[in-house]
mmCIF file as gemmi writes it, N, C-alpha and C atoms, coordinates in Angstrom:
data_model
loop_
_atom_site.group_PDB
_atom_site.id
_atom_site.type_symbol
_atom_site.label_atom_id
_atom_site.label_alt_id
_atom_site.label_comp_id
_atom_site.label_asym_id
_atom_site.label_entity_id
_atom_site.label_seq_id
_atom_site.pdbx_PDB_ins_code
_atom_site.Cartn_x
_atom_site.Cartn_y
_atom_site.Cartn_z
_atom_site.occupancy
_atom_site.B_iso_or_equiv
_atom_site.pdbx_formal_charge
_atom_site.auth_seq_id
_atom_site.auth_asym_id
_atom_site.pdbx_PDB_model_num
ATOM 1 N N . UNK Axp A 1 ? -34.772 -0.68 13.82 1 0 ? 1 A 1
ATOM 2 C CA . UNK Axp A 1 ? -34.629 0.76 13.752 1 0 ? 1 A 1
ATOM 3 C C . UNK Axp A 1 ? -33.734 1.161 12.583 1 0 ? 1 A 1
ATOM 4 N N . UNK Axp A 2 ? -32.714 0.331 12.7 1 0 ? 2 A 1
ATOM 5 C CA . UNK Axp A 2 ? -31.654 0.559 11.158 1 0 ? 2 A 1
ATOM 6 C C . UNK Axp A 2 ? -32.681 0.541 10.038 1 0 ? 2 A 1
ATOM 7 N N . UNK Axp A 3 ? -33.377 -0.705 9.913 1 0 ? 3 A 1
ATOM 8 C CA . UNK Axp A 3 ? -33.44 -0.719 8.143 1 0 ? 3 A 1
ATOM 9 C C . UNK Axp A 3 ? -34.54 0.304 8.137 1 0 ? 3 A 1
ATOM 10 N N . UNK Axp A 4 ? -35.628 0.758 9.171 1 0 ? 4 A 1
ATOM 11 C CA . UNK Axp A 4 ? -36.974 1.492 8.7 1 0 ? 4 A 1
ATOM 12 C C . UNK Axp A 4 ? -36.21 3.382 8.981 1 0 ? 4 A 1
ATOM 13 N N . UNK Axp A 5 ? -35.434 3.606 10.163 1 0 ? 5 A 1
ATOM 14 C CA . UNK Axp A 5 ? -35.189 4.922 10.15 1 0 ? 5 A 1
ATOM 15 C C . UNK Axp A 5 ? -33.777 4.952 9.286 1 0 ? 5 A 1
ATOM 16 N N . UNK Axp A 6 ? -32.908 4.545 9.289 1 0 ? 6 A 1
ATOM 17 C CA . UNK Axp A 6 ? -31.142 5.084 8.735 1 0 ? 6 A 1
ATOM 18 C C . UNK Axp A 6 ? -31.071 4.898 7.274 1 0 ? 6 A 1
ATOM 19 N N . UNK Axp A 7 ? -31.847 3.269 6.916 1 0 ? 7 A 1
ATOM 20 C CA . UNK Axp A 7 ? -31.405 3.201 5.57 1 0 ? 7 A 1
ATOM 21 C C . UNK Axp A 7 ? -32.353 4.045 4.617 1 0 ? 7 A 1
ATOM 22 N N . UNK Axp A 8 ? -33.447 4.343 4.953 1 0 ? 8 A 1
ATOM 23 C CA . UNK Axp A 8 ? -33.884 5.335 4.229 1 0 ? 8 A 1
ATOM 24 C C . UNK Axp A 8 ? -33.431 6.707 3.922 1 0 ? 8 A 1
ATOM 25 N N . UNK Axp A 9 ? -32.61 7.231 5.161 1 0 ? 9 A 1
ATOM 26 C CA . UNK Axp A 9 ? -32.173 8.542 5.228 1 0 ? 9 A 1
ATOM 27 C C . UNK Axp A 9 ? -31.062 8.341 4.18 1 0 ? 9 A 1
ATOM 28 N N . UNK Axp A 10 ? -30.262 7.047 3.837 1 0 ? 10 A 1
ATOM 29 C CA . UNK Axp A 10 ? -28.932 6.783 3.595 1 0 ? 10 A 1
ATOM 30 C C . UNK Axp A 10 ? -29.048 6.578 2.131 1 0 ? 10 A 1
ATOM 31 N N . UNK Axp A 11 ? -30.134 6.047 1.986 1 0 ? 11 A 1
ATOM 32 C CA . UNK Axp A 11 ? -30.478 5.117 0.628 1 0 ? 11 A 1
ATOM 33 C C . UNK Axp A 11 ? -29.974 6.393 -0.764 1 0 ? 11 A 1
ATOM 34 N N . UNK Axp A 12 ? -30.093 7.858 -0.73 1 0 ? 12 A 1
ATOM 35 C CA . UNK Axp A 12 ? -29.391 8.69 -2.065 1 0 ? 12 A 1
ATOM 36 C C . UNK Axp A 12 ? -28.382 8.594 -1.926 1 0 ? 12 A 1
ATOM 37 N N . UNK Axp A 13 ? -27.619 8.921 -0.594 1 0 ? 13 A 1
ATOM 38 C CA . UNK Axp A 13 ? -26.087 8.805 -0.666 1 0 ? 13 A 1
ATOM 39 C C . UNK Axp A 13 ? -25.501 7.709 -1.051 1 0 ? 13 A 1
ATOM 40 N N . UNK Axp A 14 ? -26.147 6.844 -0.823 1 0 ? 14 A 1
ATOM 41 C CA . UNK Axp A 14 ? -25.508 5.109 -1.325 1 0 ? 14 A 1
ATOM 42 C C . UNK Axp A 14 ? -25.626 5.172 -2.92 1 0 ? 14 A 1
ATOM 43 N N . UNK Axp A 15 ? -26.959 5.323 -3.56 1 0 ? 15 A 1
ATOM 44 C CA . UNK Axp A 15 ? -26.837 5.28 -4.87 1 0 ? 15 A 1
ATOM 45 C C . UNK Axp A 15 ? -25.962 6.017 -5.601 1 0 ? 15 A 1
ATOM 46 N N . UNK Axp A 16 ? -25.729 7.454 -5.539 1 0 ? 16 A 1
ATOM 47 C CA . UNK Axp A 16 ? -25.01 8.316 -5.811 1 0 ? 16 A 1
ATOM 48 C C . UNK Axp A 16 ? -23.22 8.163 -6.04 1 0 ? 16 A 1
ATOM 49 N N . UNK Axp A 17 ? -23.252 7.494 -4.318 1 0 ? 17 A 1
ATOM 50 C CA . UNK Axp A 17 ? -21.997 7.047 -4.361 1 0 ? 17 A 1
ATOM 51 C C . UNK Axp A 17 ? -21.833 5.922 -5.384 1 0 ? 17 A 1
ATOM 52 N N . UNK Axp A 18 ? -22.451 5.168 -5.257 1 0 ? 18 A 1
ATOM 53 C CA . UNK Axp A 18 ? -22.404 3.651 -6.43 1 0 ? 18 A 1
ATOM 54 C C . UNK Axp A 18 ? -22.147 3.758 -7.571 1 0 ? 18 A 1
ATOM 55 N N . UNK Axp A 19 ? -22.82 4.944 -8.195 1 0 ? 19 A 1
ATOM 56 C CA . UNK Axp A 19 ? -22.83 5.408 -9.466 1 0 ? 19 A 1
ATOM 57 C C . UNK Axp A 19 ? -21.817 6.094 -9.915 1 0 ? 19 A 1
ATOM 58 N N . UNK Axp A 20 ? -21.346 7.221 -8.722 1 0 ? 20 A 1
ATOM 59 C CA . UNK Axp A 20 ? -19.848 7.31 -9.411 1 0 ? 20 A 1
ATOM 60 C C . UNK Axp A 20 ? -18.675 6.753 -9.361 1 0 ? 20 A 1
ATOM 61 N N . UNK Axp A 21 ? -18.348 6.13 -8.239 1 0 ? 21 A 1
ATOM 62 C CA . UNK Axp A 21 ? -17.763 4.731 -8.426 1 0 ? 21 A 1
ATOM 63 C C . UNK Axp A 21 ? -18.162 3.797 -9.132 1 0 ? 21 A 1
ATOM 64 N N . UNK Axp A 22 ? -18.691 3.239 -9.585 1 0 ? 22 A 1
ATOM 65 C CA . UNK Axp A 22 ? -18.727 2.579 -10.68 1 0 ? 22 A 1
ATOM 66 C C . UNK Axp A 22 ? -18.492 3.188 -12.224 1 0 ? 22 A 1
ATOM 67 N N . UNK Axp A 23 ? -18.412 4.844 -12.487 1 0 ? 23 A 1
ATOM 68 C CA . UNK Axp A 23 ? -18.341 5.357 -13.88 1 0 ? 23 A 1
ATOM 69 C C . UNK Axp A 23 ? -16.833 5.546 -13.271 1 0 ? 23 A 1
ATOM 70 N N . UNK Axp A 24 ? -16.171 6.117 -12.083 1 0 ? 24 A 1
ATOM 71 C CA . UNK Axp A 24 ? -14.43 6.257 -12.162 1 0 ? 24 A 1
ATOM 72 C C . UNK Axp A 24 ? -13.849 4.644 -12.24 1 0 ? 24 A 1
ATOM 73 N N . UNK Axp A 25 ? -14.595 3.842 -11.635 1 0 ? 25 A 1
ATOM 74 C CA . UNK Axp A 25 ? -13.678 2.589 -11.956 1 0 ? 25 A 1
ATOM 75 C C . UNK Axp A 25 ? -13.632 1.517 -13.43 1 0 ? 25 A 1
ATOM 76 N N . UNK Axp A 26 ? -14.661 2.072 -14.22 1 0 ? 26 A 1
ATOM 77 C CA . UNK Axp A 26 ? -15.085 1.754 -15.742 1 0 ? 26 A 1
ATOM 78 C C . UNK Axp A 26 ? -14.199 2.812 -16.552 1 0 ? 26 A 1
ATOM 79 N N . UNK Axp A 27 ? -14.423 3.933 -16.06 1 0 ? 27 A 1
ATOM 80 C CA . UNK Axp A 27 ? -13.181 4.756 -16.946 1 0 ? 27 A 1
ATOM 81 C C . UNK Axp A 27 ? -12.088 4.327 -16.405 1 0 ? 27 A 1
ATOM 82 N N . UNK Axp A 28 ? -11.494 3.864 -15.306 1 0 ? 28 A 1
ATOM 83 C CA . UNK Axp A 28 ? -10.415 3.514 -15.266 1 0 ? 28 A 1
ATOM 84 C C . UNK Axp A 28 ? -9.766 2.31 -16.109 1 0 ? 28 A 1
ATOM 85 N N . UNK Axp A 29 ? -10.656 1.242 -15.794 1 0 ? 29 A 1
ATOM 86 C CA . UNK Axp A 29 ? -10.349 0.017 -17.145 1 0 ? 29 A 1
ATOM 87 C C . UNK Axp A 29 ? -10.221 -0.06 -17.838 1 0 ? 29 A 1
ATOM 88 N N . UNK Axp A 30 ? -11.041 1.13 -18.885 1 0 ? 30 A 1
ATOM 89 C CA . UNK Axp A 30 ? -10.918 1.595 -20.195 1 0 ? 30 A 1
ATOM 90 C C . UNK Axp A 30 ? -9.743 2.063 -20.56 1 0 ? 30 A 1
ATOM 91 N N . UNK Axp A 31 ? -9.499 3.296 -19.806 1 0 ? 31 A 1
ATOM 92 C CA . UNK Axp A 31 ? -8.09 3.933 -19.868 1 0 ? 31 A 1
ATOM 93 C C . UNK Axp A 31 ? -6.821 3.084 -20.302 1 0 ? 31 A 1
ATOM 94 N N . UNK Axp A 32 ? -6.978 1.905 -19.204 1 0 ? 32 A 1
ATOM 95 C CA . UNK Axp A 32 ? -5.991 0.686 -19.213 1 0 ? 32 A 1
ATOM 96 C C . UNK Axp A 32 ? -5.735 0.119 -19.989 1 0 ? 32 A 1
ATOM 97 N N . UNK Axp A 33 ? -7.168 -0.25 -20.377 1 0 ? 33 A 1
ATOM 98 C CA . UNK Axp A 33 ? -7.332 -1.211 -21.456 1 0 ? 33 A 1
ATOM 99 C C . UNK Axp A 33 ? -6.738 -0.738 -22.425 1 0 ? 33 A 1
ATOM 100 N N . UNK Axp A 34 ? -7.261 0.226 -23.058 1 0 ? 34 A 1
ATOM 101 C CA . UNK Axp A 34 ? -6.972 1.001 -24.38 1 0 ? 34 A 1
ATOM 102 C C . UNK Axp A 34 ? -5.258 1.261 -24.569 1 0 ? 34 A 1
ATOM 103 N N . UNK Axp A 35 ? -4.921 2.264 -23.553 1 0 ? 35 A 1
ATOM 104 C CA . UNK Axp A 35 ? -3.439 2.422 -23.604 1 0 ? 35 A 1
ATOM 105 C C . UNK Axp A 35 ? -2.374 1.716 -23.08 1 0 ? 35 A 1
ATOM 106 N N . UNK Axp A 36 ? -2.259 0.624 -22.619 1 0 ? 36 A 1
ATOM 107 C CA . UNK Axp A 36 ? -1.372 -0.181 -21.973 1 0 ? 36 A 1
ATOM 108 C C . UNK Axp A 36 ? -1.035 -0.948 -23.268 1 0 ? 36 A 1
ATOM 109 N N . UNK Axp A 37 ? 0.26 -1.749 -23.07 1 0 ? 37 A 1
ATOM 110 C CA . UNK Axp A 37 ? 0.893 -2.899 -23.452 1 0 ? 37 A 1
ATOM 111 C C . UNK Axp A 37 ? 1.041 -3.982 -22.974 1 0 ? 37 A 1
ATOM 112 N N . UNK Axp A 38 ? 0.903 -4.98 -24.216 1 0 ? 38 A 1
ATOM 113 C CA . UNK Axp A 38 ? 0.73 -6.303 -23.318 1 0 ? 38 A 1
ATOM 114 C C . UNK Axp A 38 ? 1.921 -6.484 -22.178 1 0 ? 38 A 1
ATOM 115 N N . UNK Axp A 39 ? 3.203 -5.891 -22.169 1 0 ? 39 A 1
ATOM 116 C CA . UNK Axp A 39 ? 4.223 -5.917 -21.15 1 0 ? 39 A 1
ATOM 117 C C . UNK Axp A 39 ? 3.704 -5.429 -19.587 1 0 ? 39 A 1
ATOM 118 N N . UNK Axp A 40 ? 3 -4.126 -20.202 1 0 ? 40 A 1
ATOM 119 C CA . UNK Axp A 40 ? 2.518 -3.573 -18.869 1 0 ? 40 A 1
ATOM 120 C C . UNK Axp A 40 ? 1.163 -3.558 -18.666 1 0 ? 40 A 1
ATOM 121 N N . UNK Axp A 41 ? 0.58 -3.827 -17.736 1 0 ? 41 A 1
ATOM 122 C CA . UNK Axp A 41 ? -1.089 -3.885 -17.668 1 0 ? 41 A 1
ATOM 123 C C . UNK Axp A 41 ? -1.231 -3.627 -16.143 1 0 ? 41 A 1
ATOM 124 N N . UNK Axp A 42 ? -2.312 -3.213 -15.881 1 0 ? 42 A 1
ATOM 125 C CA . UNK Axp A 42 ? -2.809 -2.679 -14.457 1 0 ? 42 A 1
ATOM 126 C C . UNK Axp A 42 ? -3.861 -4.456 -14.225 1 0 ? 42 A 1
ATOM 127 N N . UNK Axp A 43 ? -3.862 -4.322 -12.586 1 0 ? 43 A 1
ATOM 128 C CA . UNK Axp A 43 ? -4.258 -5.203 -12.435 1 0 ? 43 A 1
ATOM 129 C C . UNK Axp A 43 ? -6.057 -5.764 -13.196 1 0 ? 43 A 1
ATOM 130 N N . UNK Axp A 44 ? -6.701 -4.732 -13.48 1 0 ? 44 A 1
ATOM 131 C CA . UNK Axp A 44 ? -8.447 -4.962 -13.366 1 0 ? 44 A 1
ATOM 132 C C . UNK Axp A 44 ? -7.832 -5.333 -15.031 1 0 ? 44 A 1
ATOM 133 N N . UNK Axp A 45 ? -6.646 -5.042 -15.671 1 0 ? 45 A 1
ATOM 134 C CA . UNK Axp A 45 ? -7.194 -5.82 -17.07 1 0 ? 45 A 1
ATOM 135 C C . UNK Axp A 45 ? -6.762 -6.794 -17.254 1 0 ? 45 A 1
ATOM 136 N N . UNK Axp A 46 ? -5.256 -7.267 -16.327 1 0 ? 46 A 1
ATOM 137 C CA . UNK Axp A 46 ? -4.679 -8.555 -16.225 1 0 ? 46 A 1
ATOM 138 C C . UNK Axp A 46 ? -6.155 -9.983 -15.991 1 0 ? 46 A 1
ATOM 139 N N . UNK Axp A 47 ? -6.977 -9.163 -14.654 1 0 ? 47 A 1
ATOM 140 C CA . UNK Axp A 47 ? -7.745 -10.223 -14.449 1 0 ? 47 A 1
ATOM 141 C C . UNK Axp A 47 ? -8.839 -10.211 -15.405 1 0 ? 47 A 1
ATOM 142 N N . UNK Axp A 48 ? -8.932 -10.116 -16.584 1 0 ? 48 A 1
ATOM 143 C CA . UNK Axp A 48 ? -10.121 -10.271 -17.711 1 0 ? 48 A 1
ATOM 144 C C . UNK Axp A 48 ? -9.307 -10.808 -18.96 1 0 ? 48 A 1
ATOM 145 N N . UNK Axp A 49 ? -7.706 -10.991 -18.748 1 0 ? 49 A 1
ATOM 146 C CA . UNK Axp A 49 ? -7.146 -12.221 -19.257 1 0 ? 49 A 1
ATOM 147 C C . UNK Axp A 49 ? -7.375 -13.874 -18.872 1 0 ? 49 A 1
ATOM 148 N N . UNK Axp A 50 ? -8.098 -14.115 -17.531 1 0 ? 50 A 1
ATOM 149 C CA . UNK Axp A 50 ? -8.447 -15.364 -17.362 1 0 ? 50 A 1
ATOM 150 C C . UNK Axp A 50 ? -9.925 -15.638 -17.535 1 0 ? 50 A 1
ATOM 151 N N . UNK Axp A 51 ? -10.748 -14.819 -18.097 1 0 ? 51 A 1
ATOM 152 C CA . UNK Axp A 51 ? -11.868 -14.965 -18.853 1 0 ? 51 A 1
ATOM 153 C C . UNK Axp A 51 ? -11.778 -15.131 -20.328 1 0 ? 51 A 1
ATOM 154 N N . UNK Axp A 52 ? -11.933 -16.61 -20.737 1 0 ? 52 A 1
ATOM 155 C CA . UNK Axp A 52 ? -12.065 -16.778 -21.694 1 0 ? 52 A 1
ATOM 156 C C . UNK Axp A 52 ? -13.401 -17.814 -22.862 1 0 ? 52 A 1
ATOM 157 N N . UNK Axp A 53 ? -13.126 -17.966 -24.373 1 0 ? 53 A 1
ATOM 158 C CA . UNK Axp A 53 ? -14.394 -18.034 -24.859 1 0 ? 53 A 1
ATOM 159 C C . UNK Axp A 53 ? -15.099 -19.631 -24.616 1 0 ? 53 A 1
ATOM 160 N N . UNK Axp A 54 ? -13.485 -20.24 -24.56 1 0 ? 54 A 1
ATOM 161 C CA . UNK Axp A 54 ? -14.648 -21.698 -23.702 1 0 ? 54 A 1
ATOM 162 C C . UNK Axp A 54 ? -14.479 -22.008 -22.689 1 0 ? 54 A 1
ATOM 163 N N . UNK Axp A 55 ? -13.467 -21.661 -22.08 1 0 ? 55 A 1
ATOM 164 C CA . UNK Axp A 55 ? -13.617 -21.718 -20.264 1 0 ? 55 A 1
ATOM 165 C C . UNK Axp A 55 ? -13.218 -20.459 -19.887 1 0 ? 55 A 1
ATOM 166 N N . UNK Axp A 56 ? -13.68 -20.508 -18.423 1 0 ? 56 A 1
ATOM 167 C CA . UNK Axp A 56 ? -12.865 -19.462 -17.689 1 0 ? 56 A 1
ATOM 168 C C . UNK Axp A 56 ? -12.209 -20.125 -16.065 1 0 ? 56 A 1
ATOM 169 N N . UNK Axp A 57 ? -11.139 -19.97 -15.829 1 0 ? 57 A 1
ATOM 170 C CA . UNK Axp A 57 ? -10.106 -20.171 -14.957 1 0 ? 57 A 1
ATOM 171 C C . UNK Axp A 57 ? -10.422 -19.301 -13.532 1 0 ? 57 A 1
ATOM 172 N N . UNK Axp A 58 ? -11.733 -19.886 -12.625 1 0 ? 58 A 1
ATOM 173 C CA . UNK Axp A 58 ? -12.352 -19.25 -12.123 1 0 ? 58 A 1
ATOM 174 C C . UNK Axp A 58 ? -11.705 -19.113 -10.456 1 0 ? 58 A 1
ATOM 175 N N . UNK Axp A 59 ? -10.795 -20.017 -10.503 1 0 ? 59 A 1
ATOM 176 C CA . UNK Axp A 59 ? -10.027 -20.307 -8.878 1 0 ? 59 A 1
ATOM 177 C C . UNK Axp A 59 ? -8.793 -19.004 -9.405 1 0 ? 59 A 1
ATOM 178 N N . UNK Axp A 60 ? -8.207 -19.098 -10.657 1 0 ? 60 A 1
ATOM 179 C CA . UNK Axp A 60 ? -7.306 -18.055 -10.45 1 0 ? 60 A 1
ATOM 180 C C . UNK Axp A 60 ? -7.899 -16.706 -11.051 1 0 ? 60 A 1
ATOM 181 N N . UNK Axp A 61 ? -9.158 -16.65 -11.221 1 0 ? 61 A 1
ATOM 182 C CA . UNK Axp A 61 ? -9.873 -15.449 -10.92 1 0 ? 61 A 1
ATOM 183 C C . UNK Axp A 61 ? -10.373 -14.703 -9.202 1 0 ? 61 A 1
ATOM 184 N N . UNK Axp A 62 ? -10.527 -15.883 -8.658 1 0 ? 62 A 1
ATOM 185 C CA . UNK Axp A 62 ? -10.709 -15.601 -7.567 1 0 ? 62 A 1
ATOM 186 C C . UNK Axp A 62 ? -9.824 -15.671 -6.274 1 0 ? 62 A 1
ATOM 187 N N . UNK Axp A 63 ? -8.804 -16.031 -6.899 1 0 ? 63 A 1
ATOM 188 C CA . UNK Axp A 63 ? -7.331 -15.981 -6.15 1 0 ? 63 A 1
ATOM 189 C C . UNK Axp A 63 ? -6.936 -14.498 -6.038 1 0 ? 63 A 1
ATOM 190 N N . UNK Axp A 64 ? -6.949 -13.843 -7.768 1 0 ? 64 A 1
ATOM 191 C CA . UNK Axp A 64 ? -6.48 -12.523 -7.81 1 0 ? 64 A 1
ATOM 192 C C . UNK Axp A 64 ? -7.342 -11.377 -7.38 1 0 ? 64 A 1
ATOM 193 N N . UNK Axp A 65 ? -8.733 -11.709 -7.427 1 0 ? 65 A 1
ATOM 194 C CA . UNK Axp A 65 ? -9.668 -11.269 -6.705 1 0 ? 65 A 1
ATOM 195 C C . UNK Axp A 65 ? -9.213 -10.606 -5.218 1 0 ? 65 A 1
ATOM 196 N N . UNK Axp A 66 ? -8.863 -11.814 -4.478 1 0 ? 66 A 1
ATOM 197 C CA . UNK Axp A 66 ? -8.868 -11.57 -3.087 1 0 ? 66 A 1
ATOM 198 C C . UNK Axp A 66 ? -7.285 -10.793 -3.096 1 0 ? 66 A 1
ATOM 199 N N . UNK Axp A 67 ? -6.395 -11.504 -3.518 1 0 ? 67 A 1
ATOM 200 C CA . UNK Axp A 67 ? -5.072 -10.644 -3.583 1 0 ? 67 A 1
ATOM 201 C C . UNK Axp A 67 ? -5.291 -9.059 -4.085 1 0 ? 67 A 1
ATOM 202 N N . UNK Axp A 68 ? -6.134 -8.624 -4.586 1 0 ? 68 A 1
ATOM 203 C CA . UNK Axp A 68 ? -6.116 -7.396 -4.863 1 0 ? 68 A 1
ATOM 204 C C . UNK Axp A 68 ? -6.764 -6.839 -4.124 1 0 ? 68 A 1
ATOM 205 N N . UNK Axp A 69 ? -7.862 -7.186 -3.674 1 0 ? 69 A 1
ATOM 206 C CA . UNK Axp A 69 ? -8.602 -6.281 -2.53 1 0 ? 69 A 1
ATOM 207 C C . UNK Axp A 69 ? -7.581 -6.205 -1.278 1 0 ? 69 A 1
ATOM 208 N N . UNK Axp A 70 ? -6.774 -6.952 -0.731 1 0 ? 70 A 1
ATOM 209 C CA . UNK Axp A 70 ? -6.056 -7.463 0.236 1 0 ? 70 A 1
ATOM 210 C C . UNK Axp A 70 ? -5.243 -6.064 0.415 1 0 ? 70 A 1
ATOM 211 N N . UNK Axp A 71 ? -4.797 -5.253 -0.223 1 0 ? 71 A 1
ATOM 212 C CA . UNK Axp A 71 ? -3.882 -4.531 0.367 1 0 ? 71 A 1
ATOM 213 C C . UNK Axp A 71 ? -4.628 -3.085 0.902 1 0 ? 71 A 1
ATOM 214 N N . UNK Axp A 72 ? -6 -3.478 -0.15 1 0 ? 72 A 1
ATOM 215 C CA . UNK Axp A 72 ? -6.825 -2.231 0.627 1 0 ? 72 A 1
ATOM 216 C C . UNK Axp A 72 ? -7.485 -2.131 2.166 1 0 ? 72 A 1
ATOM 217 N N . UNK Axp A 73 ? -7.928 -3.195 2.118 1 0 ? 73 A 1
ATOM 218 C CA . UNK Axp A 73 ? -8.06 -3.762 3.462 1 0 ? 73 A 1
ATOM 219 C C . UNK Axp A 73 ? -7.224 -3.866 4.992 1 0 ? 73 A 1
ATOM 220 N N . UNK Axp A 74 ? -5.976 -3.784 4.191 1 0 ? 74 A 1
ATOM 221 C CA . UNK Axp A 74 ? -5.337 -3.56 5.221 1 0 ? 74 A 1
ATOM 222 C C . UNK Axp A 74 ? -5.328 -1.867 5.675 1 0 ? 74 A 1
ATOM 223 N N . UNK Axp A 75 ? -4.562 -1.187 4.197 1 0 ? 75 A 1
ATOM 224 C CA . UNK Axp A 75 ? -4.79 0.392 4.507 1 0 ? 75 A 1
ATOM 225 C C . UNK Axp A 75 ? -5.342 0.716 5.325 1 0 ? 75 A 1
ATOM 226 N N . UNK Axp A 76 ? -7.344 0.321 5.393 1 0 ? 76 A 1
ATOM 227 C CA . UNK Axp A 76 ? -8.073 0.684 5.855 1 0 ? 76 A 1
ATOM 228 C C . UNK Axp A 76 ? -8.134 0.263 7.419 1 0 ? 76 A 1
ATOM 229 N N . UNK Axp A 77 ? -7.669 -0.959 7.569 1 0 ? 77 A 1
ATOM 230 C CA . UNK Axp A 77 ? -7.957 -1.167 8.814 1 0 ? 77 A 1
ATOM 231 C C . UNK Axp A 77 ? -6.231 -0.162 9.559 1 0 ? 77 A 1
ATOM 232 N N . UNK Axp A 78 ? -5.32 -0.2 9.241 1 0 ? 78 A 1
ATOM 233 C CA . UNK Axp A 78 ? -4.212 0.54 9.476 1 0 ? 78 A 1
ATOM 234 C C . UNK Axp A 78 ? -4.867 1.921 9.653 1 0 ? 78 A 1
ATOM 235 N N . UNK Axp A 79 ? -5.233 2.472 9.338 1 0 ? 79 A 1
ATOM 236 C CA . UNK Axp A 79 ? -5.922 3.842 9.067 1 0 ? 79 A 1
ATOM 237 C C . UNK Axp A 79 ? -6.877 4.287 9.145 1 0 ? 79 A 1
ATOM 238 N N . UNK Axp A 80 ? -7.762 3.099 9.9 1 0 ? 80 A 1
ATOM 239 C CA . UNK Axp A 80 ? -9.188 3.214 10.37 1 0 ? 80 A 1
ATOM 240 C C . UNK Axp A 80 ? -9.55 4.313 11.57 1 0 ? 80 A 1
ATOM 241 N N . UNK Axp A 81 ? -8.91 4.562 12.532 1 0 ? 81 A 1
ATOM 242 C CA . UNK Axp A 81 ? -8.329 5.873 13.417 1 0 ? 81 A 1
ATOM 243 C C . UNK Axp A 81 ? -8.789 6.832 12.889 1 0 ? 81 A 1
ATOM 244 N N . UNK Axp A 82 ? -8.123 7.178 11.812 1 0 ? 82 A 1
ATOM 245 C CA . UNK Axp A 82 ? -8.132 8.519 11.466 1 0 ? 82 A 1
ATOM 246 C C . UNK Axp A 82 ? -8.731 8.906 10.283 1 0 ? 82 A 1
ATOM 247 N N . UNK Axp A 83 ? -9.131 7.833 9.654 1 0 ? 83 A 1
ATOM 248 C CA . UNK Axp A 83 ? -10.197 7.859 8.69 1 0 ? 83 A 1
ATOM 249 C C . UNK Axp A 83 ? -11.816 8.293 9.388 1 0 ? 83 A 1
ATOM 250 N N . UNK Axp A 84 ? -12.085 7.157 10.407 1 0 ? 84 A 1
ATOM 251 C CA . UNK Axp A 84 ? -12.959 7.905 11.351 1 0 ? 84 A 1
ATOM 252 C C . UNK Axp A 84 ? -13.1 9.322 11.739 1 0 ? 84 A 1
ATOM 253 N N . UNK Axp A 85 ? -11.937 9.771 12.397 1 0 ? 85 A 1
ATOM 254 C CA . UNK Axp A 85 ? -11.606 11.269 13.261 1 0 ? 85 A 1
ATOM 255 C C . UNK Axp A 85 ? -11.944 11.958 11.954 1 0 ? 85 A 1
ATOM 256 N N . UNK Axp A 86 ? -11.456 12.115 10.863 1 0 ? 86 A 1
ATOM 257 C CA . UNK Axp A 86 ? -11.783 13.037 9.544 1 0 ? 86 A 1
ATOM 258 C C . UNK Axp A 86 ? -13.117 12.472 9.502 1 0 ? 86 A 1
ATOM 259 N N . UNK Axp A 87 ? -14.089 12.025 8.86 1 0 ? 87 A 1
ATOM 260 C CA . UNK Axp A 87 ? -15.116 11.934 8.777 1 0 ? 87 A 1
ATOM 261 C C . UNK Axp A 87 ? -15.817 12.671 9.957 1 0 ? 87 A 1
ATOM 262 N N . UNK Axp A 88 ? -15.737 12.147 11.08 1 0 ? 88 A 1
ATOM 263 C CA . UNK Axp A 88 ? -16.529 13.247 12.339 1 0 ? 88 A 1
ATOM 264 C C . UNK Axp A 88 ? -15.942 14.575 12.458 1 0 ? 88 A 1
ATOM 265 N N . UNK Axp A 89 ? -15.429 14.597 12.128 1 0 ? 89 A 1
ATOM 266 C CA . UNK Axp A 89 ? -14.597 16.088 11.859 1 0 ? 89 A 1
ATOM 267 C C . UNK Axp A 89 ? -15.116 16.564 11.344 1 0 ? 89 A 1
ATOM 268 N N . UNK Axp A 90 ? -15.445 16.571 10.059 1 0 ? 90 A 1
ATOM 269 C CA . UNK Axp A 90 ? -16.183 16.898 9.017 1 0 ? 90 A 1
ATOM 270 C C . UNK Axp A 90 ? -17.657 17.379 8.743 1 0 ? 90 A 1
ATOM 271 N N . UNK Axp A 91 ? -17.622 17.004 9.817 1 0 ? 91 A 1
ATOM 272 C CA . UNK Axp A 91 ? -19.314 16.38 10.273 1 0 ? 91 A 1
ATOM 273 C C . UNK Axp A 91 ? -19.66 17.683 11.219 1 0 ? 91 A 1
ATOM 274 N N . UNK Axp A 92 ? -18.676 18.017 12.133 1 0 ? 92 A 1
ATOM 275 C CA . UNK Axp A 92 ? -18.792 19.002 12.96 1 0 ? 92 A 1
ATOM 276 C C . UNK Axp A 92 ? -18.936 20.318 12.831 1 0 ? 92 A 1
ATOM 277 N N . UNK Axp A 93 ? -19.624 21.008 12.748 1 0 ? 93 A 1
ATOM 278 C CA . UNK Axp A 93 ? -19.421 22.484 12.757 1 0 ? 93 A 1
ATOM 279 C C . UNK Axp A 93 ? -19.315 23.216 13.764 1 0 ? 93 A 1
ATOM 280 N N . UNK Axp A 94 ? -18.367 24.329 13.11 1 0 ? 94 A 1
ATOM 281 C CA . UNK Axp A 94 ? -17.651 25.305 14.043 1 0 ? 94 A 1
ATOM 282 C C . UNK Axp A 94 ? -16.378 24.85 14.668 1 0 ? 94 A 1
């Protein structure tokens, strides 16, 4: 019932969403990229320092990987409550 009735209904909002998340988090890198110093750097450009032209250092790519998603994850599950309640909220009229 999911994949033939919901994901169809769902399938613009997903792309839509994808697309602008993916152009705010590309302008964000850029931003970084461009104006930062090598002293200071945000994390998404630190980790495209362990990509390099004859190897790449793929365990401490994927170390920092998980360490960075890690604190969102928590947020979310901390705040999953009421992240819910706003969304149906939202949802409700009147």
């Amino acid at each position: 019932m999911i994949w033939k009735v919901v994901f169809p209904m769902v399938r613009p909002g997903l792309m839509a969403t994808s697309v602008f998340t993916f152009a705010f988090a590309w302008n964000d890198f850029l931003f970084a990229l461009v104006l930062t110093r090598t002293e200071v750097i945000t994390f998404p450009v630190m980790l495209t320092h362990y990509f390099g032209g004859q190897s790449n250092f793929w365990a401490k790519i994927a170390a920092m990987s998980v360490l960075g998603t890690l604190p969102i994850f928590v947020a979310v599950s901390v705040m999953q409550r009421d992240l819910v309640r706003g969304i149906s909220l939202g949802a409700v009229k009147g």
